[in-house]
C-alpha positions in Angstrom: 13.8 9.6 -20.4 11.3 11.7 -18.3 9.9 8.9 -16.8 12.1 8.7 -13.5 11.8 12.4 -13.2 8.2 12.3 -13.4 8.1 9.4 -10.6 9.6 11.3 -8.5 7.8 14.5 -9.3 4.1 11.9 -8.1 6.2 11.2 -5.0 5.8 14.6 -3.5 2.4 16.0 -5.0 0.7 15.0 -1.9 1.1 15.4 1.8 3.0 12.5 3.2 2.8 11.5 6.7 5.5 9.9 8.4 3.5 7.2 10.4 4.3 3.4 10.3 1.5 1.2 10.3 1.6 -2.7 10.2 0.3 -4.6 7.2 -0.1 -7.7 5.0 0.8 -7.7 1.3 -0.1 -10.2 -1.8 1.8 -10.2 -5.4 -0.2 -12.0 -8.2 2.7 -12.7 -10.0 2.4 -15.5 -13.5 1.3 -18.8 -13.3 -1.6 -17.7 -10.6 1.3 -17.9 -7.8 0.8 -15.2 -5.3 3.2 -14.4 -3.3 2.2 -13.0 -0.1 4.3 -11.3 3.2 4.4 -8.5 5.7 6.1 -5.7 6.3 4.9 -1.5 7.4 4.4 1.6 5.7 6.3 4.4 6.2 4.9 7.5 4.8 1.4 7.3 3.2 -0.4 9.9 1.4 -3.5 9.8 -0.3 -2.2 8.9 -3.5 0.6 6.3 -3.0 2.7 4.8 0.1 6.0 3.6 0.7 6.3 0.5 2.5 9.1 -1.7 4.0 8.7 -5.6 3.4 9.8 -9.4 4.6 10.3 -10.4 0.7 10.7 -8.4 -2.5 8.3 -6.9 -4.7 9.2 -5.3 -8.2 8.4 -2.2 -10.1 5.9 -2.7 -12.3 4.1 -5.8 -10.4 0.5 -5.1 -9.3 0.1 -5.6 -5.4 -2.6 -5.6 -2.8 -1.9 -4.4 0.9 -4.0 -4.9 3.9 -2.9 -1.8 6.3 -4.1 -2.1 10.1 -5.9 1.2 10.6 -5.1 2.6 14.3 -8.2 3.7 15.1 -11.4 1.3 15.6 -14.9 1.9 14.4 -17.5 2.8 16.9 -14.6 1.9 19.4 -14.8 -1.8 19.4 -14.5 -2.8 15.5 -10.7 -3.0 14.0 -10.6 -1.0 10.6 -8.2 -2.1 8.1 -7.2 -0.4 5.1 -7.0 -1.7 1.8 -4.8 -0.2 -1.1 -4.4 -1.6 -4.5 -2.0 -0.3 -6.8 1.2 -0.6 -9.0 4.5 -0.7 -7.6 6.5 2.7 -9.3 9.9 1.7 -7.4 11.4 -0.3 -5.1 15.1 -0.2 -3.4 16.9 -1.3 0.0 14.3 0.9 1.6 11.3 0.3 0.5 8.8 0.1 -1.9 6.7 2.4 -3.8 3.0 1.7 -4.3 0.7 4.3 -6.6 -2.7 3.7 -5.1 -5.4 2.9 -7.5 -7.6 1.2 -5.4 -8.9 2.4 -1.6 -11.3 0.4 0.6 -11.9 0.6 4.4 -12.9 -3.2 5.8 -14.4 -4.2 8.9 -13.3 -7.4 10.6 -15.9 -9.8 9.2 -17.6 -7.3 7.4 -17.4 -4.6 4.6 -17.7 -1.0 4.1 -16.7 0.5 0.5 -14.9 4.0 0.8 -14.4 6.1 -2.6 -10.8 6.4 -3.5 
């Protein structure tokens, strides 16, 4: 009964910022069939983002994005952000990820940031 009260209590706990960033997204979803698209955040915070996509996802389902970071490593490398999480909602527009998982890659290589 409490539970879509207390969703939308997590949606506001943190600072959101109201940037849009593009990104990749893959759905392990039964079978081993992963379903994979793109789409752009909307209004991260450190502890979940909503996100607009090509193709569905549903609450519940266990997702991986692949966010292009703006801003480039020692000016030359491309960053890109990794978030792994749950999805807590989804509707016409957008989903709702809880981030469980945060990681900063490297184009080619790997750097491991504490979520």
């Amino acid at each position: 009964m409490g539970g879509l009260r207390d969703e939308r209590a997590f949606q506001h706990r943190r600072k959101r910022y109201e940037i849009e960033l593009p990104l990749r997204f893959w759905v392990r979803r039964a079978k081993g069939l992963t379903v994979q698209g793109i789409g752009k955040t909307c209004n991260p915070s450190s502890s979940g983002v909503l996100f607009e996509t090509d193709r569905p996802v549903v609450p519940g389902e266990l997702v991986k994005l692949a966010v292009e970071w703006p801003a480039l490593l020692d000016g030359v490398h491309q960053m890109i952000l990794i978030l792994e999480g749950r999805i807590i909602r989804s509707e016409f527009r957008g989903s709702a990820l809880r981030i469980a998982v945060t990681e900063f890659r490297i184009r080619g290589r790997q750097a491991r940031e504490d979520s």
